[in-house]
C-alpha positions in Angstrom: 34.4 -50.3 11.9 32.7 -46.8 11.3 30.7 -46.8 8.6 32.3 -44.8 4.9 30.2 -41.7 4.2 29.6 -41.8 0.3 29.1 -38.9 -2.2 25.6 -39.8 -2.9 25.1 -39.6 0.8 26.6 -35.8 1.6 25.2 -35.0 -1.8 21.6 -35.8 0.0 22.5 -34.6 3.1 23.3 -31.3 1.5 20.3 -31.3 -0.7 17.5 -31.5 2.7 20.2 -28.8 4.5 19.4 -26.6 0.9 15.3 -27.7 0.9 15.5 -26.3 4.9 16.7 -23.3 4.3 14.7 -22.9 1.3 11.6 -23.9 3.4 12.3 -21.5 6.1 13.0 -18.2 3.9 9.3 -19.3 1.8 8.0 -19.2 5.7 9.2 -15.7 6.3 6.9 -13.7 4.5 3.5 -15.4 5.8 5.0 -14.8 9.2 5.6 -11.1 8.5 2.3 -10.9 6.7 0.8 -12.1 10.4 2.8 -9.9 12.6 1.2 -7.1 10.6 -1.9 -8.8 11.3 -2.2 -8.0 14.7 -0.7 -4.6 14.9 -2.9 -1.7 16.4 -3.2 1.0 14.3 -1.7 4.1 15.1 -4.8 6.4 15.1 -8.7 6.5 14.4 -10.9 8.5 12.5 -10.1 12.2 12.9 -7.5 11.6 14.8 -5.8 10.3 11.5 -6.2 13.4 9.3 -3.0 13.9 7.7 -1.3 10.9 8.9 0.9 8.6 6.9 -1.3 5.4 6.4 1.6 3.1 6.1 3.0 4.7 9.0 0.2 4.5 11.5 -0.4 0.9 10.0 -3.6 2.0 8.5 -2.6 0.1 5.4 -2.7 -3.4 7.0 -6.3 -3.7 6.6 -6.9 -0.9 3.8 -9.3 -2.0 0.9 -9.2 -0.6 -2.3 -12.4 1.6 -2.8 -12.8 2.5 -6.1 -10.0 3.2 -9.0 -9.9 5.2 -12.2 -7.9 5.2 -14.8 -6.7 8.4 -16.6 -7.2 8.2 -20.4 -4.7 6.6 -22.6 -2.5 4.0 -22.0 -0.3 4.7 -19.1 -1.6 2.8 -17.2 -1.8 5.6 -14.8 -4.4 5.4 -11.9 -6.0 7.2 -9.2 -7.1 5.4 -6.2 -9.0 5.8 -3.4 -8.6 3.3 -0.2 -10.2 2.9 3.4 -9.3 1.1 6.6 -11.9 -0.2 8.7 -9.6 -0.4 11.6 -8.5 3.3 11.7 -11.7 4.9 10.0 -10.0 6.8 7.2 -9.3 7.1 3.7 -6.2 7.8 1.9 -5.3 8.2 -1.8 -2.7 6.4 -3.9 -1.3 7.2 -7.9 0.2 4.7 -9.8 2.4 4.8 -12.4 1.8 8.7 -12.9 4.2 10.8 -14.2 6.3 14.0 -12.9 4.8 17.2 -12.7 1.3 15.8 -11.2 -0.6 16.0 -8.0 -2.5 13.0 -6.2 -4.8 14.3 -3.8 -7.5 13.1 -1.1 -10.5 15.4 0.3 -13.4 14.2 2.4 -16.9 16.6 2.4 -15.8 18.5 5.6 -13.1 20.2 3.8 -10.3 18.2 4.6 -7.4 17.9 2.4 -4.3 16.4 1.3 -1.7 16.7 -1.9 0.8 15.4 -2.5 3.0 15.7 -5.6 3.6 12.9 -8.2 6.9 11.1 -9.0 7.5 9.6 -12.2 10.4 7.4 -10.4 7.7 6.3 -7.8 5.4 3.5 -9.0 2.9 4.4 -6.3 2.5 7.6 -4.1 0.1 8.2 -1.7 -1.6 11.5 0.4 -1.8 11.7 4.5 -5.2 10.3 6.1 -8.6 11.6 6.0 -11.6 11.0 8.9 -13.1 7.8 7.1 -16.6 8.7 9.0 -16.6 11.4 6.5 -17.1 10.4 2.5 -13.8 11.2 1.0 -12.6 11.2 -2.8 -9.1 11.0 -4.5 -7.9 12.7 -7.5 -5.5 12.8 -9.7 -4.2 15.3 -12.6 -1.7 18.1 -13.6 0.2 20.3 -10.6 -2.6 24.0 -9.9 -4.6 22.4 -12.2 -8.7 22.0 -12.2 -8.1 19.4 -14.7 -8.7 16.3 -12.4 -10.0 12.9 -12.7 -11.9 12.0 -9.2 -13.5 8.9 -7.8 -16.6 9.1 -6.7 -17.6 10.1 -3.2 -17.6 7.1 -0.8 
């Protein structure tokens, strides 16, 4: 005589099929997170000026730097980050609005602009030589009106 499957019984069965797949889309991330890991980046040092950092996978070891926040309370930031594995620096904007311009420069004369979106909770410039100490800064398009970070 085969044995009677119950309800409680394909009610369970169904519940550890749910907690696998559950368990496996949780895993997915920490796995992508270590492909990243070991990716080589995609240039070093001067060879990165005006490079993409998330492109040239600059960003999988970047380090925040130093950030500043523009007066009032937008929230709105300027940020300047380095990657030890490509040598360069990059900056990044956050939360600022239209009409701005986010831009990275390094002491040998080197730089990068690029222009704000308000849609865009974070944009970021091309790459600077990181063997050179770089600055971001944020503020109005053809404007002098800027709020930098400091050198690094």
């Amino acid at each position: 005589m085969r044995p009677v499957r119950t309800t409680a019984t394909a009610a369970t069965a169904a519940g550890a099929a749910l907690l696998l797949a559950l368990a496996s889309l949780a895993a997915a991330p920490a796995a992508s997170a270590a492909d990243r890991a070991g990716r080589a980046p995609g240039c070093t040092a001067s060879a990165c000026n005006g490079k993409d950092p998330v492109a040239a996978h600059c960003d999988d070891d970047g380090k925040l730097v130093e950030s500043r926040t523009l007066g009032g309370a937008s929230g709105t930031k300027v940020q300047l980050f380095y990657s030890a594995a490509c040598k360069a620096n990059w900056a990044r904007s956050v939360d600022a609005p239209d009409g701005g311009a986010v831009l990275v420069t390094n002491r040998s004369g080197r730089k990068y602009v690029r222009d704000t979106d308000g849609a865009k909770k974070y944009v970021w410039t091309p790459m600077v030589d990181g063997g050179v100490a770089a600055q971001a800064c944020l503020g109005p398009q053809n404007s002098d009106a800027l709020t930098c970070t400091s050198y690094h």
